[in-house]
C-alpha positions in Angstrom: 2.4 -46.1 15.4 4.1 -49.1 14.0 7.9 -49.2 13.8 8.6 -47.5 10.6 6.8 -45.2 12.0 8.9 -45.1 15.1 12.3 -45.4 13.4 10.6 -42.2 11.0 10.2 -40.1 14.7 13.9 -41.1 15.3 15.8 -40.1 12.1 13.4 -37.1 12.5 14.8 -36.2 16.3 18.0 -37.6 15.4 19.8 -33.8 16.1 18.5 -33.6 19.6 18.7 -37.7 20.7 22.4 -37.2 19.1 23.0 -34.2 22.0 21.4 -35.9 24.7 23.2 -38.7 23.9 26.8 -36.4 23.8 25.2 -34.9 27.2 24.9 -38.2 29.1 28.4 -39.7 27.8 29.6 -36.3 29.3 28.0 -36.8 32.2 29.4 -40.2 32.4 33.5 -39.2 32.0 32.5 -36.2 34.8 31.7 -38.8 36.6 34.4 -40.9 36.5 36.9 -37.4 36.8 35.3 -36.4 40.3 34.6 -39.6 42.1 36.9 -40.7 44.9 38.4 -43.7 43.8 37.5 -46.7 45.7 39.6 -50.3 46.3 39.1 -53.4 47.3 40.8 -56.2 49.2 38.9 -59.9 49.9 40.8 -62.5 52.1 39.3 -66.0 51.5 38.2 -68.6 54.0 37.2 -72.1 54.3 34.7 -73.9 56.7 35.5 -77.2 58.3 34.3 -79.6 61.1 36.8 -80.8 63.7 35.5 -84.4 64.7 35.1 -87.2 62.1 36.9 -90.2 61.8 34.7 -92.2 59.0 33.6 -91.5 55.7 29.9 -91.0 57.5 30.6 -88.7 59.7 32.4 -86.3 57.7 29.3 -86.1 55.0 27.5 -85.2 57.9 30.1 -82.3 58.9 30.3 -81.0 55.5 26.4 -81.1 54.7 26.4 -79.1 58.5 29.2 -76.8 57.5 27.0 -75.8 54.2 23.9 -75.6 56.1 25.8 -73.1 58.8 28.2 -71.2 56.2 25.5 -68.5 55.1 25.0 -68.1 58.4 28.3 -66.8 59.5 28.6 -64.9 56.2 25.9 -62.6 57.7 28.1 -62.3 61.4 31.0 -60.3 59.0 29.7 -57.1 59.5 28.3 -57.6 63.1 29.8 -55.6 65.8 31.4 -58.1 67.7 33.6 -58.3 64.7 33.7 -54.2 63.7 34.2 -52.9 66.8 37.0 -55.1 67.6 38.5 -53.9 64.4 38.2 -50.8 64.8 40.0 -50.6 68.5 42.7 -52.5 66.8 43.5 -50.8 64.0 42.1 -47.6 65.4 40.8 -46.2 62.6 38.4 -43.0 62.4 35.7 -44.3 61.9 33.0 -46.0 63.7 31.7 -49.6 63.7 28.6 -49.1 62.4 30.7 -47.0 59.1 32.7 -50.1 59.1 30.2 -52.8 58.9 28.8 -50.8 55.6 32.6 -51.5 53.5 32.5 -54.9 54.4 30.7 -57.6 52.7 30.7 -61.4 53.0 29.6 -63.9 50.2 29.9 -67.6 50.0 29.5 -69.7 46.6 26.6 -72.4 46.4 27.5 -76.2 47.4 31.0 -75.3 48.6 32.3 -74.2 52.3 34.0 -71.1 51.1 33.5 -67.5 52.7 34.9 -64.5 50.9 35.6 -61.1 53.2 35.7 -58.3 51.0 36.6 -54.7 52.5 35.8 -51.6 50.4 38.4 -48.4 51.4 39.7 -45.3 49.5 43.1 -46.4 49.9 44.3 -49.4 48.9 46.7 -50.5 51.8 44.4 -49.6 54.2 41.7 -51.9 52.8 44.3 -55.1 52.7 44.8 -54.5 56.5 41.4 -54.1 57.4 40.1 -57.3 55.4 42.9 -59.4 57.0 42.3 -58.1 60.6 38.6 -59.0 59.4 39.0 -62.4 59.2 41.1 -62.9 61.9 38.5 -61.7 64.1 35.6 -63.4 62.1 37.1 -66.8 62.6 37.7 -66.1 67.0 33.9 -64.9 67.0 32.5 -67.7 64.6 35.1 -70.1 67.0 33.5 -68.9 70.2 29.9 -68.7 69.0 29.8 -72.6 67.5 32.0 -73.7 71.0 29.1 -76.1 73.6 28.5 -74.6 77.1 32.0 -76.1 79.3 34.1 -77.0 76.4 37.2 -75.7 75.7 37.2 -76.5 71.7 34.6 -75.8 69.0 33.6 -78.2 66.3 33.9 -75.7 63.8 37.2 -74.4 62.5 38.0 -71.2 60.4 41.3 -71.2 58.0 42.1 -68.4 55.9 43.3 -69.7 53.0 43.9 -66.6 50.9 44.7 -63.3 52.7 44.1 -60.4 51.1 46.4 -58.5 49.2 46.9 -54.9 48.6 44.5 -54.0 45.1 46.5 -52.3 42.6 43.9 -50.4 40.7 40.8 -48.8 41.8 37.5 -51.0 42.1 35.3 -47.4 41.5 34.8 -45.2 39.3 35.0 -47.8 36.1 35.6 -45.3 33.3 34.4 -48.0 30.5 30.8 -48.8 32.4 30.2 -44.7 33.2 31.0 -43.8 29.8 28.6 -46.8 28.1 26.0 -45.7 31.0 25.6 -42.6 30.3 25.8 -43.2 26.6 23.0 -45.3 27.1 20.8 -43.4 28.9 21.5 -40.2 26.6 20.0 -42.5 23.7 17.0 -44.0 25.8 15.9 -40.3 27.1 16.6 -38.7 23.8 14.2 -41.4 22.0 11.6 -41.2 24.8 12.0 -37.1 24.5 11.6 -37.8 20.5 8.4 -39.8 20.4 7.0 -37.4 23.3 7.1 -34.9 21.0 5.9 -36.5 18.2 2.9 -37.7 20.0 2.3 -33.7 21.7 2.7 -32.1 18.2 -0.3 -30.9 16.2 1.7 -29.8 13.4 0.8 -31.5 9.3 4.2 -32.9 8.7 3.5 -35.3 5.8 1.1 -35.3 2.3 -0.4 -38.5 3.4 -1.5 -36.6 7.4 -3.0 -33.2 5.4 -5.0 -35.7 3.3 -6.3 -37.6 6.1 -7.2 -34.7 8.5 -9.1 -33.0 5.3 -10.7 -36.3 5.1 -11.9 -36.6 8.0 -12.7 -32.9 9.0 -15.1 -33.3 5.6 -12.5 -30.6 3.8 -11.4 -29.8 0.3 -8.5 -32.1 -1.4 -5.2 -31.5 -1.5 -3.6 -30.7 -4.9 0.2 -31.2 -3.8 3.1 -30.5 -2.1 6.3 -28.3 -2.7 9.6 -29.3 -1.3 11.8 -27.1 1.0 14.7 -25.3 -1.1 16.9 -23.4 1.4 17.8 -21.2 -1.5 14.2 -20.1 -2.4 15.0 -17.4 -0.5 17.6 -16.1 -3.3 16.0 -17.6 -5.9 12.0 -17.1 -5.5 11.3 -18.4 -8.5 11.8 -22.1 -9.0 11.8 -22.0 -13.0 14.5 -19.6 -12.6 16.9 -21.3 -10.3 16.2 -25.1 -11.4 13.6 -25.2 -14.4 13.0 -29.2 -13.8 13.9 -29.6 -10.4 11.7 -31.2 -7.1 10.1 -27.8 -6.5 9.5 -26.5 -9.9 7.6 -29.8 -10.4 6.0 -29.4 -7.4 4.3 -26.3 -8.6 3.5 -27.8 -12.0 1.9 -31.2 -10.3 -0.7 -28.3 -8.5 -1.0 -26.2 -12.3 -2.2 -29.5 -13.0 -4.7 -30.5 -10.1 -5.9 -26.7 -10.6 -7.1 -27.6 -13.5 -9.1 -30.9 -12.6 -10.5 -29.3 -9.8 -13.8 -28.3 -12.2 -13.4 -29.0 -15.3 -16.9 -27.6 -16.6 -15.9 -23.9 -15.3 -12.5 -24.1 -14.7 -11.2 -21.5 -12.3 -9.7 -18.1 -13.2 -9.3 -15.7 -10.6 -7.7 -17.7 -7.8 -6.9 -16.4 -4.5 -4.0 -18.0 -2.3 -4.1 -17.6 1.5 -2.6 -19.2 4.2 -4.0 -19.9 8.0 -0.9 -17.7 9.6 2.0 -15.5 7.9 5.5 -16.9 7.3 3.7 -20.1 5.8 5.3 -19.4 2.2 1.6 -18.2 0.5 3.6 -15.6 -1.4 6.1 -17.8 -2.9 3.6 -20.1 -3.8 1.7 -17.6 -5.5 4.6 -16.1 -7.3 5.2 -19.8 -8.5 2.1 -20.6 -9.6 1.3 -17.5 -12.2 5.1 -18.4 -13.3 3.8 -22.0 -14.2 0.5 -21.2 -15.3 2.3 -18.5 -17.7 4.0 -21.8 -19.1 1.3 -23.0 -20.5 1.4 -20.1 -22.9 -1.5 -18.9 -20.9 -1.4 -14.7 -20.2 -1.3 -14.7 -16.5 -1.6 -11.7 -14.0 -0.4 -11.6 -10.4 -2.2 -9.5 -7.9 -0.6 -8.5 -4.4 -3.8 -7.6 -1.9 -2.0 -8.3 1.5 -2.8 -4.7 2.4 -0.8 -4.9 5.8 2.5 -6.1 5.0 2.8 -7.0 0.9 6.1 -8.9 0.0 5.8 -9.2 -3.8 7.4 -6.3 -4.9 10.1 -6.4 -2.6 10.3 -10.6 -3.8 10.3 -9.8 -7.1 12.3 -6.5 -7.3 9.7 -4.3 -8.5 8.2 -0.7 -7.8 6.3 -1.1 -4.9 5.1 2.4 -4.4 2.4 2.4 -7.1 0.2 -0.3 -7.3 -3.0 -1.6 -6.0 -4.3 1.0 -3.8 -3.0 3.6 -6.3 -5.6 2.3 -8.3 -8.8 1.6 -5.7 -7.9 5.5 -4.8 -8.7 7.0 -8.5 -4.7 8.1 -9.2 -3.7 6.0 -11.4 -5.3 3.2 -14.2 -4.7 -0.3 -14.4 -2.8 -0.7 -17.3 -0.2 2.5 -15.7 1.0 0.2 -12.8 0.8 -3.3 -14.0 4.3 -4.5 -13.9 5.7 -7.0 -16.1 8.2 -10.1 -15.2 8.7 -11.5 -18.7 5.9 -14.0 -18.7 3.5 -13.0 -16.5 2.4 -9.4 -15.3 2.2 -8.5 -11.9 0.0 -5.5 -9.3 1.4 -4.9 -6.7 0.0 -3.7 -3.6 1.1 -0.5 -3.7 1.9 2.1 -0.4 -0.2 0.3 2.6 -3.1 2.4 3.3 -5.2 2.8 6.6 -7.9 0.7 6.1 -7.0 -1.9 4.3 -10.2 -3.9 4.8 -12.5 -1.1 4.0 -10.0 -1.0 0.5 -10.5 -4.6 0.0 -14.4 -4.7 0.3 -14.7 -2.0 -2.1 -16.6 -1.6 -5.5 -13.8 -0.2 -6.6 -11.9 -3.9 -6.0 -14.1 -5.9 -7.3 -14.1 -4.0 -10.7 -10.2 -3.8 -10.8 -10.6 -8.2 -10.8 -13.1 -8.0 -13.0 -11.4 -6.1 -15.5 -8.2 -8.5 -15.1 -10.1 -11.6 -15.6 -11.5 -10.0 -18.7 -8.0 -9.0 -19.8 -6.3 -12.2 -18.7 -6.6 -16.1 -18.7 -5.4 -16.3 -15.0 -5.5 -14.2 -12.0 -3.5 -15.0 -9.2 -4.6 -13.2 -6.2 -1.6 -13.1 -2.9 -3.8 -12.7 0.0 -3.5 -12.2 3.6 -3.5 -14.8 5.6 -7.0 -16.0 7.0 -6.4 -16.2 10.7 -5.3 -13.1 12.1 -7.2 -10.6 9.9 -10.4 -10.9 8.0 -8.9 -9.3 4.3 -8.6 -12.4 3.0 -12.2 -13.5 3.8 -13.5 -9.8 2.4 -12.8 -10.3 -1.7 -14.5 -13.9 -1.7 -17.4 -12.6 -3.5 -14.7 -11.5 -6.2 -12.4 -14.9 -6.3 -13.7 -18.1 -7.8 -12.1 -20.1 -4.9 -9.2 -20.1 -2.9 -6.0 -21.9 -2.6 -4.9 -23.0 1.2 -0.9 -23.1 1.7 -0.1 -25.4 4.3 3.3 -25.6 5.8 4.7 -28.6 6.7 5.4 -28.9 10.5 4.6 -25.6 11.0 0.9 -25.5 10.7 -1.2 -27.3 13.6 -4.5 -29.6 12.6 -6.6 -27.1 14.3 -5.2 -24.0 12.3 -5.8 -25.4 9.3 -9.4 -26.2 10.6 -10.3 -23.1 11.9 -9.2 -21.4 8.3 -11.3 -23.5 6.5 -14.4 -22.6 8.9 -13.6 -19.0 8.5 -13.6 -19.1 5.1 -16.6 -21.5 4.6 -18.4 -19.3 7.1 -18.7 -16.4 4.1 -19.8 -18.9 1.6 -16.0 -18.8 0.0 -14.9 -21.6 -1.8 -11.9 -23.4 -1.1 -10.3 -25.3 -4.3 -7.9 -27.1 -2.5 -4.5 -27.0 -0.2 -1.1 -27.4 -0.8 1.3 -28.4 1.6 4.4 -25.9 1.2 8.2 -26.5 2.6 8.0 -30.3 2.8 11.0 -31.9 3.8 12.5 -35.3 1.0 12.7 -37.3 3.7 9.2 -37.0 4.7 7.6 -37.6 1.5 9.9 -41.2 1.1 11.9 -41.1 -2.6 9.4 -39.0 -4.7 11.5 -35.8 -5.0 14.6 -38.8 -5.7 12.9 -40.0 -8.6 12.0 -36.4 -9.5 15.8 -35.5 -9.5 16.7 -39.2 -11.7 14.0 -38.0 -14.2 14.8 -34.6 -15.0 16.2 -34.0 -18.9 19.5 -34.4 -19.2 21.6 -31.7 -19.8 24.8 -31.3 -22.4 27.7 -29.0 -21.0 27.9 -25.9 -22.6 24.1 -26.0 -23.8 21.4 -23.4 -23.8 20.1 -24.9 -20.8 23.1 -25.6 -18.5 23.7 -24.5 -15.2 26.0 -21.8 -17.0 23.8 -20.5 -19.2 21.0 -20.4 -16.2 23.1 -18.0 -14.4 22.5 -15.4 -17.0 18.4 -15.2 -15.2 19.6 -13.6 -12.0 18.6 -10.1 -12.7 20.7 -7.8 -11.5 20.0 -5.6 -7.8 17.3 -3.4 -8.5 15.4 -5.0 -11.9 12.5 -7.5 -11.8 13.9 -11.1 -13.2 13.3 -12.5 -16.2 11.3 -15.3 -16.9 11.8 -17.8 -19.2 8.8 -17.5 -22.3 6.6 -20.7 -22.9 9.1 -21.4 -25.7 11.9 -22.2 -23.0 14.0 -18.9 -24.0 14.3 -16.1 -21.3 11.7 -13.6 -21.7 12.6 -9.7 -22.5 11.9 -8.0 -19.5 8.6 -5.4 -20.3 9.6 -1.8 -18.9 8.2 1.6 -20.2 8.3 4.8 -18.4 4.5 5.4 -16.8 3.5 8.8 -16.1 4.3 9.7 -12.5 1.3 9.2 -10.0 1.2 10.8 -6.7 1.2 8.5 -3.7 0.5 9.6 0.1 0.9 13.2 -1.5 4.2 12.9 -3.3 4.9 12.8 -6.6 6.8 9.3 -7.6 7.6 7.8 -10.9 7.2 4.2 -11.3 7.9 1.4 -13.7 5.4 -0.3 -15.6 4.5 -2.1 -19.3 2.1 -0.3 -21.4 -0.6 -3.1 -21.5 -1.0 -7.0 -21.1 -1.2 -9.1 -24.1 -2.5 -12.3 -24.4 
């Protein structure tokens, strides 16, 4: 990883670096809101030599005085000095508690000792830095005095007693709050590229394409963007006819059809490796962009187990698919129509739905739609869980993997292809499905720049556009390859019996070319 790459992870992360960050800054203040507060008093003093008359002698006191100086600093906290302290003052606390508030420092080249004294209150720690000294001079005094002599050469002057601190020394709200700031951001970026290095998932066009590269797999015909509201609006014509995801789905029409050119392929089966990974609205899409072309188009639900097409679309789910595979009904009574494309839906889910799906009876109801049809989009269970998807490939002239992005792992997306290539299927290509803009750089910018412009009031404004949301109950309308919304196809079918009860059903008569 280089550092685009890295700076990519963090803008990535940046929701959960942003909290840790908060976390630790809150941390911090706690900190600084529960900690006893601490002072501190330092009392000054200097070394000198008491015997020297000429200039020589006291060079040779104060390079002595240096020389001794860092000794005495470490006598401070000794006990000769704390425990005299202590029995003075009396204070409640022992010598050897004593000797850990009181440090001793002296500055290079110079004779000076400073006596600091660290207390919780503030008077307390003048007193005891000034009784301190006092002592620390009579015990340096009597340590430095020769055997039988009454002076010692060395003298000890306080030349700055200390004085009662007026604000706290601990906690410093400034350096807790930029602490734990800091190490909010430094564990939220190590947490970010953690997980960036421990996840599997495809996040980007450019990782699908070199995974597939390397695992020896098919290409990868494109990406679609993430639109929160394809949810509402499953259609991406409908909602935003030249927007980042409608183009998306007409860049992959468009790799479709390079993907052999001698015998083009017409009955095309979209899975994905897991469910939730969007295969349905990506089949939806696709018959809605092929059927731009001009091209007649059919859609066929076959996820057996739990089929989301009708209920996507808004059409009769209750007779479809298996209402034709069990002899109750004819093809042309239950295809549905959606404007510019027609769609078969699943129909009630049966039993056995891969006994349904390996059928004769199958493989004759594709056969007659290719015949009837230019393209036949086939919405397929997913690959992984359950082997429907891998039953029709005899009857499919290849399939169509949906990838999502950062959802799918490397070795999902493996292990679908093997499945599939283990019965001899043939995989067209992948498309990587909910990509985010930011991922895939400015592309889905420049989309948005380059799409026509609009004038206000026009046929094709936003206005106008509103008129395609069908209402609660009614399949939508889609626009016809001349651009202008579509009549939506519905005849009364006759009523075909379903699980034993009689149902009525809507559906168009036949499917023109």
């Amino acid at each position: 990883m280089d550092l685009r790459d890295y700076l990519r992870v963090l803008s990535r992360r940046w929701r959960a670096i942003t909290v840790l960050a908060l976390l630790g800054t809150a941390v911090g203040v706690l900190i600084t809101y529960t900690a006893t507060p601490e002072y501190r008093a330092s009392a000054k003093l200097f070394v000198s030599v008491r015997e020297g008359s000429d200039t020589l002698q006291l060079a040779q006191g104060n390079v002595f005085t240096q020389a001794r100086v860092r000794s005495y600093a470490e006598v401070a906290a000794s006990p000769m000095v704390t425990r005299h302290v202590v029995r003075t003052l009396r204070l409640d606390m022992t010598p050897s508690q004593l000797s850990r508030r009181i440090s001793a420092s002296t500055q290079p080249d110079t004779v000076l000792i400073r006596l600091t004294v660290t207390d919780t209150w503030p008077e307390r720690a003048a007193r005891i830095s000034n009784a301190v000294a006092e002592r620390f001079t009579e015990v340096v005094r009597d340590l430095e005095r020769p055997a039988g002599a009454e002076t010692s050469p060395v003298r000890l002057s306080v030349t700055q007693p200390a004085s009662v601190p007026s604000v706290p020394f601990s906690p410093r709200p400034a350096v807790n709050v930029a602490l734990g700031l800091l190490a909010g951001l430094v564990l939220g970026a190590g947490l970010a590229v953690a997980r960036e290095s421990m996840d599997r998932s495809v996040r980007t066009l450019q990782a699908l394409t070199e995974f597939l590269a390397g695992f020896g797999g098919p290409p990868v015909l494109g990406s679609v963007t993430h639109d929160p509201r394809a949810t509402r609006h499953p259609v991406a014509l409908l909602d935003d006819m030249h927007g980042p995801r409608a183009e998306g789905f007409r860049r992959l029409r468009t790799s479709l059809r390079f993907v052999d050119v001698d015998q083009p392929p017409r009955v095309i089966a979209v899975t994905s490796p897991l469910p939730r990974e969007g295969k349905t609205s990506v089949a939806i899409n696709l018959a809605a962009t092929l059927a731009e072309t001009g091209a007649s188009v059919c859609l066929v639900d076959t996820d057996l187990r739990r089929p989301s097409t009708a209920h996507v679309m808004g059409l009769v789910r209750d007779a479809g698919l298996t209402t034709v595979l069990i002899g109750q009904a004819e093809v042309h009574q239950v295809l549905q129509s959606v404007g510019s494309f027609s769609v078969l839906t699943s129909g009630s889910v049966p039993p056995n739905p891969a006994e349904l799906l390996g059928s004769s009876q199958l493989r004759a109801v594709l056969r007659s739609l290719a015949e009837k049809f230019d393209h036949v989009v086939v919405d397929t269970a997913p690959v992984l869980p359950v082997a429907d998807a891998s039953v029709i490939a005899s009857v499919v002239d290849g399939y169509l993997l949906v990838v999502r992005a950062s959802h799918t792992s490397r070795e999902q997306v493996g292990a679908a292809l093997r499945t599939l290539q283990h019965v001899g299927a043939s995989v067209l290509g992948t498309v990587l499905n909910m990509t985010s803009s930011k991922e895939e750089g400015n592309t889905y910018g420049y989309a948005y720049e380059y799409r026509p412009q609009r004038r206000k009031g026009g046929r094709f404004s936003k206005r106008r556009r509103s008129l395609y949301v069908p209402p609660a109950g009614r399949a939508p309308v889609l626009p016809t390859p001349g651009g202008e919304p579509g009549a939506q196809v519905t005849a009364a079918a006759p009523a075909a019996a379903v699980d034993g009860e009689t149902r009525s059903m809507t559906a168009d008569g036949s499917a023109q070319r």
